[in-house]
N, CA, C and O of each residue as an XYZ file, in Angstrom:
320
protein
N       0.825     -1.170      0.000
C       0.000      0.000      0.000
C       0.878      1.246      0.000
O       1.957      1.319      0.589
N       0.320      2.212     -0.712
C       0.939      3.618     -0.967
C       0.363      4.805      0.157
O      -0.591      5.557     -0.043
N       0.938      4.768      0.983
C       0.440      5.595      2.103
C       0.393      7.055      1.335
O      -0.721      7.360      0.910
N       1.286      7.840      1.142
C       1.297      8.959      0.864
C       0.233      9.508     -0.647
O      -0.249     10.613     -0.898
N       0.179      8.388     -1.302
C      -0.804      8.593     -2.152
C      -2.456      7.795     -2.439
O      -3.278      7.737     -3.353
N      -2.289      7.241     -0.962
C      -3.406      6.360     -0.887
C      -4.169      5.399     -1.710
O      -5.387      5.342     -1.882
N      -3.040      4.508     -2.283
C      -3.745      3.982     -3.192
C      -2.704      2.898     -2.588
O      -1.716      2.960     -1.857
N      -3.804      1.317     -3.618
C      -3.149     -0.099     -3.510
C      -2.848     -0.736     -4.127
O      -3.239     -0.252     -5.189
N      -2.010     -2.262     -4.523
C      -2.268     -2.753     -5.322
C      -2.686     -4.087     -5.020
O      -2.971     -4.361     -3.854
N      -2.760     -4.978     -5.948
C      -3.447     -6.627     -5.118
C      -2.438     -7.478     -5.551
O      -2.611     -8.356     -6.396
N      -1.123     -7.177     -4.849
C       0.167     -7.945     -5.293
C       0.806     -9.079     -4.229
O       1.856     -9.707     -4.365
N      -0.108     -9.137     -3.186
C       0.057    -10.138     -2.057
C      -1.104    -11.256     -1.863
O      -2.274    -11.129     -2.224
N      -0.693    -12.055     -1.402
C      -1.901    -12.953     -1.279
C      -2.093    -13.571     -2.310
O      -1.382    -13.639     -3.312
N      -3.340    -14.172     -2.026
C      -3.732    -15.179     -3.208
C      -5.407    -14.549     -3.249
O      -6.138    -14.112     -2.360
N      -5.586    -14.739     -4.679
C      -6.907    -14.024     -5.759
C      -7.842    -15.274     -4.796
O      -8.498    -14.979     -3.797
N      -7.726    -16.565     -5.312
C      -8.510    -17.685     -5.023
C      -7.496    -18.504     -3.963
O      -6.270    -18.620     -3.976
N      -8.510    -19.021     -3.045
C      -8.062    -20.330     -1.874
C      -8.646    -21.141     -1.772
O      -9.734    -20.815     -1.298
N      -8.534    -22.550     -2.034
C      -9.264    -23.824     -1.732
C      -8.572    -24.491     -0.892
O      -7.439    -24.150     -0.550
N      -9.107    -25.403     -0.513
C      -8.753    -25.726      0.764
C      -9.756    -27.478      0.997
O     -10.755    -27.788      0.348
N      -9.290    -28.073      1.755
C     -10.177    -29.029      2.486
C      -9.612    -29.526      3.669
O      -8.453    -29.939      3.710
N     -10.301    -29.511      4.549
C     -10.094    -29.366      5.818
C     -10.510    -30.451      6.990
O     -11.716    -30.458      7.233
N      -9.717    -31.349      7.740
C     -11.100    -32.235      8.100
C     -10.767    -31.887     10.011
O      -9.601    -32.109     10.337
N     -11.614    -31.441     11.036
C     -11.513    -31.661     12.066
C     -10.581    -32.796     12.987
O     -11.286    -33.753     13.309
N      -9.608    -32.870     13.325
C      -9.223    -34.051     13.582
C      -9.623    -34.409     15.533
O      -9.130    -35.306     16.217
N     -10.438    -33.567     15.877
C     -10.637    -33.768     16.883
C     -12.831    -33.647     17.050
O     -13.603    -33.295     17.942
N     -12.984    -34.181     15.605
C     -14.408    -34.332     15.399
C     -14.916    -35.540     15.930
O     -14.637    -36.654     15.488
N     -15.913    -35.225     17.198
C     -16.467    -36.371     17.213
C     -18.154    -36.281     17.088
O     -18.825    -35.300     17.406
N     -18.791    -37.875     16.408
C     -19.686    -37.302     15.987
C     -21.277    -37.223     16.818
O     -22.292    -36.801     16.262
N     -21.224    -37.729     18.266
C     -21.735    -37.649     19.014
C     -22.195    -35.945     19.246
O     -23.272    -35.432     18.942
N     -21.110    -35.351     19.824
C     -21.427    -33.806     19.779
C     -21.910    -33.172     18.914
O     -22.093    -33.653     17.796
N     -22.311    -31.625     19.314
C     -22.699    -30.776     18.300
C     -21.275    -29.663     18.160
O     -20.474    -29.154     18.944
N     -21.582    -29.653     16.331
C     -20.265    -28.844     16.200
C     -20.735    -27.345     15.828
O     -21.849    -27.058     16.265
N     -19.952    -26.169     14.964
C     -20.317    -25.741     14.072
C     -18.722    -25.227     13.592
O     -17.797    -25.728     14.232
N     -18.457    -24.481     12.753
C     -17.699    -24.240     11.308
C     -17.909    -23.022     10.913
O     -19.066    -22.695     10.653
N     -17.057    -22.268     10.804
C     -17.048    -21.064      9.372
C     -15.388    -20.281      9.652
O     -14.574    -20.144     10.565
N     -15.525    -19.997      8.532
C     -13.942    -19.636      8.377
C     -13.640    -18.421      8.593
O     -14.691    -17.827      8.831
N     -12.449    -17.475      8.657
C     -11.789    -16.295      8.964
C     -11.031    -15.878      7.965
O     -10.068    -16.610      7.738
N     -11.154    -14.869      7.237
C     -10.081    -14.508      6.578
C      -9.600    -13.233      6.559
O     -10.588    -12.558      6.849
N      -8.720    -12.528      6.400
C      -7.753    -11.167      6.486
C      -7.294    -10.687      4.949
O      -6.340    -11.097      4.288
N      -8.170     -9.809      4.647
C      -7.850     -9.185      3.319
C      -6.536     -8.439      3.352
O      -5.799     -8.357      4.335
N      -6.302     -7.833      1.996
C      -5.028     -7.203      1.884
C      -4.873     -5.681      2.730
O      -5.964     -5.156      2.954
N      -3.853     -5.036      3.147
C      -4.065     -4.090      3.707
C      -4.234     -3.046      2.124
O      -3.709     -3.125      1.013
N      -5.355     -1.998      2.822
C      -6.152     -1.178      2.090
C      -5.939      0.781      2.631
O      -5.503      0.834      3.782
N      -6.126      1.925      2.125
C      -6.098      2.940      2.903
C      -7.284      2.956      3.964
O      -8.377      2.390      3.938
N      -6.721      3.760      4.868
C      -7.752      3.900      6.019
C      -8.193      5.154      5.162
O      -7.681      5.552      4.115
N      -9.493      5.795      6.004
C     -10.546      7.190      5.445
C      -9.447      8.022      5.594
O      -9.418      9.046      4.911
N      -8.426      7.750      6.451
C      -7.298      8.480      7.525
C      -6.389      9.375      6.571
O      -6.013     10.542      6.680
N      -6.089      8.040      5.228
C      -5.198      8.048      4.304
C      -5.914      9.156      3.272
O      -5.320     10.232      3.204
N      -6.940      9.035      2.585
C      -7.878      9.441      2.167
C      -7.623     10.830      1.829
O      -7.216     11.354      0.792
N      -8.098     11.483      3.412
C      -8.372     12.520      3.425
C      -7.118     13.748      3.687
O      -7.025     14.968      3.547
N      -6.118     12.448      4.217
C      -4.891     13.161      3.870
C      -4.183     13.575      2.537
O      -3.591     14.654      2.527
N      -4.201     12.761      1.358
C      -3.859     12.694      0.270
C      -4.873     13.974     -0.236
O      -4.336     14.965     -0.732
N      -6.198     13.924     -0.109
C      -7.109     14.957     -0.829
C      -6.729     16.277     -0.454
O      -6.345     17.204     -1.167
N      -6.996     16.178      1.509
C      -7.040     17.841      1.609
C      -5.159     18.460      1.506
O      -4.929     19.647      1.738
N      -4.255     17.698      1.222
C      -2.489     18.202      1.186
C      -2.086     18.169      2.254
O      -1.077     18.861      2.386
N      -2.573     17.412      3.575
C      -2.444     17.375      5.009
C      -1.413     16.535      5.305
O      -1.425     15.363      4.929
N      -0.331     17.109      6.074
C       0.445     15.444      7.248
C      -0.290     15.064      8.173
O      -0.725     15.800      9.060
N      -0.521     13.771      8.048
C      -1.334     13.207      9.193
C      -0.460     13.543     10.959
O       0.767     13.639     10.932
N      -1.003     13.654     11.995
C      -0.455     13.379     13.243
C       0.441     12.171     13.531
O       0.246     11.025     13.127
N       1.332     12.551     14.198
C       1.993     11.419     14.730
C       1.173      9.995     15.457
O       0.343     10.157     16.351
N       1.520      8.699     14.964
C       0.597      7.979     15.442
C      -0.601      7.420     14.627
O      -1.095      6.333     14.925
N      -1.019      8.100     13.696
C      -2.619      8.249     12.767
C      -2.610      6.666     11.968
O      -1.562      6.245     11.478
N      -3.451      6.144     11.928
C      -3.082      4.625     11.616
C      -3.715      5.334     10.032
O      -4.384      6.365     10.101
N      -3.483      4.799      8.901
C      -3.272      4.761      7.587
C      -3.409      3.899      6.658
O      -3.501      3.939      5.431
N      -3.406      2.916      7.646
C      -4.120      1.372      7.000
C      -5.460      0.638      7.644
O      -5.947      0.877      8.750
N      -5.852     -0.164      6.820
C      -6.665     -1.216      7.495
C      -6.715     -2.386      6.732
O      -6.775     -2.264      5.508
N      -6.698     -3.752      7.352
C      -6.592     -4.920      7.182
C      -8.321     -4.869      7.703
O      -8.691     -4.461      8.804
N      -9.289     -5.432      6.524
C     -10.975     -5.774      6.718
C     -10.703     -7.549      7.238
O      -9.888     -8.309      6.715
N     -11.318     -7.769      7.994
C     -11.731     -9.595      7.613
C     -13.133     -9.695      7.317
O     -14.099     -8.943      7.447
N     -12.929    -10.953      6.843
C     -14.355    -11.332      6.429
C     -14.830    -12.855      6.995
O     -13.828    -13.459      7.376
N     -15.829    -13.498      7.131
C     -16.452    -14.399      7.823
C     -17.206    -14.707      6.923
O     -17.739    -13.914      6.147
N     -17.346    -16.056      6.933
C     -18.381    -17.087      6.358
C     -19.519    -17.442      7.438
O     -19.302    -17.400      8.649
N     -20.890    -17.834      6.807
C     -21.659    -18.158      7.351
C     -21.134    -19.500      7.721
O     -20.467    -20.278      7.038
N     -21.717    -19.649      9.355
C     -21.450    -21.084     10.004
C     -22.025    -22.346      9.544
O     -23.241    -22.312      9.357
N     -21.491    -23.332      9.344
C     -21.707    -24.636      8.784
C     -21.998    -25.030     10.521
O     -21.347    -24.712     11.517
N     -23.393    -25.939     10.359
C     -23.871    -26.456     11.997
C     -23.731    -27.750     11.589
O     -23.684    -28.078     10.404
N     -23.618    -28.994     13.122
C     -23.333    -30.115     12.692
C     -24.313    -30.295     14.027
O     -24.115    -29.570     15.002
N     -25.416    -31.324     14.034
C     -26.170    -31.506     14.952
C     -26.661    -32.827     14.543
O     -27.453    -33.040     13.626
N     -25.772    -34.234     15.797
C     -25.885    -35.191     15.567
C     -27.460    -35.585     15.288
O     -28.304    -34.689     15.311
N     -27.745    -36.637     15.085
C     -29.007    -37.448     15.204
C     -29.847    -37.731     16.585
O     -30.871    -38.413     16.556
C-alpha cells in the first residue's frame, strides 16, 4: 500500500483459496459448528484518504491502513 498517495495494489496474497479441511478432533456424538476467517489485503484507512485529498500530514501515530476480515456463514453439525 501507498500511504502517501493512498492507493493499492493486489500484489500479495492469493486471488482464489481452496482448501479441504477435516476436524481431527471431530467427534460425531457432539454438536459442532464451522465457518472460516479470513484477512484481506491491507487497504487505505478514510485516515489516508483525506490526507492525500485535503495536502495534510497526518499526526503522529494516525493509523493509515486497514486490514478488513471477512467471515463465512457457520456450517452447523447436529448429531441425530
Amino acid at each position: 500500500m501507498d500511504e502517501a498517495n493512498a492507493t493499492w495494489t493486489n500484489t500479495i496474497g492469493a486471488p482464489e483459496l481452496i482448501a479441504v479441511w477435516k476436524d481431527p478432533a471431530f467427534d460425531a456424538a457432539e454438536r459442532a459448528f464451522y465457518y472460516v476467517r479470513v484477512l484481506e489485503i491491507p487497504t487505505p484507512r478514510w485516515t489516508a484518504y483525506d490526507a492525500k485529498r485535503f495536502g495534510v500530514k497526518p499526526l503522529p501515530g494516525t493509523r493509515m491502513t486497514v486490514i478488513e476480515r471477512a467471515y463465512t456463514s457457520p456450517i452447523w453439525y447436529t448429531p441425530n
